[in-house]
C-alpha positions as CSV (number, residue, x, y, z in Angstrom):
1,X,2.1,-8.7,-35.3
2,X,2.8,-7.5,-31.7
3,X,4.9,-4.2,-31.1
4,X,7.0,-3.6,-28.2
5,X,4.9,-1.3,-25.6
6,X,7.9,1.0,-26.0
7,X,7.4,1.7,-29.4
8,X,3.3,2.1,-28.5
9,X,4.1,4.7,-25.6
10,X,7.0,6.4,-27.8
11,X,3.7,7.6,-30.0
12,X,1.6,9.6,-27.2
13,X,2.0,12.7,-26.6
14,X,4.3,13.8,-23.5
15,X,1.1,15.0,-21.5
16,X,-0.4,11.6,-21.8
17,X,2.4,9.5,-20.8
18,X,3.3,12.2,-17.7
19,X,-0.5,11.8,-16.4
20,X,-0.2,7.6,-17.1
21,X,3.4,8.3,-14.7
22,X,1.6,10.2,-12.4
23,X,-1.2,7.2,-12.2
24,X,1.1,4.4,-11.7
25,X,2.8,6.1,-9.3
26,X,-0.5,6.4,-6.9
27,X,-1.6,3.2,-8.1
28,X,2.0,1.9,-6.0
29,X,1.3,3.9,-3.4
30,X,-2.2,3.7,-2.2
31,X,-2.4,0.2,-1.8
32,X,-4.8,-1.8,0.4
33,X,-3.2,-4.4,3.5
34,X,-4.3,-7.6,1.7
35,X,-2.2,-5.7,-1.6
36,X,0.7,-4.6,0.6
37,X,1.0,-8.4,2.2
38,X,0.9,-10.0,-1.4
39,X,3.5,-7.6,-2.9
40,X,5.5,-8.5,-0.2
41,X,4.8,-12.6,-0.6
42,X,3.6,-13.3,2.8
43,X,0.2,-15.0,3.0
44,X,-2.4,-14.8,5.5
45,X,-1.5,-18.0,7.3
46,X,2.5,-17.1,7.4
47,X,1.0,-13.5,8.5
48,X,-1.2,-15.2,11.5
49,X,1.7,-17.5,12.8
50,X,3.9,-13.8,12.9
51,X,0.9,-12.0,14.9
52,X,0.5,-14.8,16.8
53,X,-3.6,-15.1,15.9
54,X,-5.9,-16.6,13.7
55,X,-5.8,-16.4,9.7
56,X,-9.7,-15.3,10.1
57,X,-7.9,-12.6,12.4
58,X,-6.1,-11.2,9.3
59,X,-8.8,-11.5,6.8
60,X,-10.7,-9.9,8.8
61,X,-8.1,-6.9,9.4
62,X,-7.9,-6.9,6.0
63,X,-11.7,-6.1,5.4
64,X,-12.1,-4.2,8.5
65,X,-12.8,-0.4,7.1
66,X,-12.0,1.1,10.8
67,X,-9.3,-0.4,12.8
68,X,-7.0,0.6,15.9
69,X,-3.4,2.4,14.7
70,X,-1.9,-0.5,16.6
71,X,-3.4,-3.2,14.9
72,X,-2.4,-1.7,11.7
73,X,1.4,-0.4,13.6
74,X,1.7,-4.4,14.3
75,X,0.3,-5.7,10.8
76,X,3.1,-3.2,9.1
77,X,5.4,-3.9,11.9
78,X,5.1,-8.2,10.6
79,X,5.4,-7.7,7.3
80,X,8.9,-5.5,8.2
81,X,7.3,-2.2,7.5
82,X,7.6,0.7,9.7
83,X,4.2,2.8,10.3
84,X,3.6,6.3,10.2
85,X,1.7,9.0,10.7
86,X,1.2,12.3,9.7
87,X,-1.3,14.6,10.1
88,X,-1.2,17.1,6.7
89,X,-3.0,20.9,7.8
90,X,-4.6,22.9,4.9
91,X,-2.0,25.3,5.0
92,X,0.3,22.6,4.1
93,X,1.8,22.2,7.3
94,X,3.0,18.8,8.1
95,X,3.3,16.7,11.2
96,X,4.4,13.4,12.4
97,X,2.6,11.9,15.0
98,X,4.1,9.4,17.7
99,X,2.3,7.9,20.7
């Protein structure tokens, strides 16, 4: 018979359940632009019409492993996200960046 996960994760120890937290929580946050648009139900073609260019144009910002801070600012910036960024220093110092 099938238990309720609750009762499953109620059984491991805290340690294992804190790292599993820790996990899910960088699993949320590191998420790739075809992921982010899905989460937020858009698809490509809806995306394109936004941008103003091709649905090829956005698969292929989606696969691109290099692209311009702008084309990725403008992506966020259609799907009603903000960008930003921050450079993080080894001495922990951080800053945000604006152009």
């Amino acid at each position: 018979m099938a238990k309720p996960l609750t009762e499953l994760t109620n059984k491991l120890s805290k340690k294992v359940n804190a790292t599993a937290s820790v996990k899910a929580a960088e699993m949320l946050t590191e998420m790739d632009l075809a992921k982010i648009r899905k989460s937020r139900s858009i698809t490509q073609n809806k995306l394109a019409k936004i941008l103003h260019v091709t649905q090829p144009s956005i698969a292929q910002i989606e696969n691109r492993g290099d692209t311009y801070i702008s084309t990725l600012k403008n992506y966020i910036h259609a799907l009603g996200g903000e960008l930003e960024l921050i450079a993080i220093f080894p001495d922990g110092t951080k800053i945000n960046i604006h152009q």
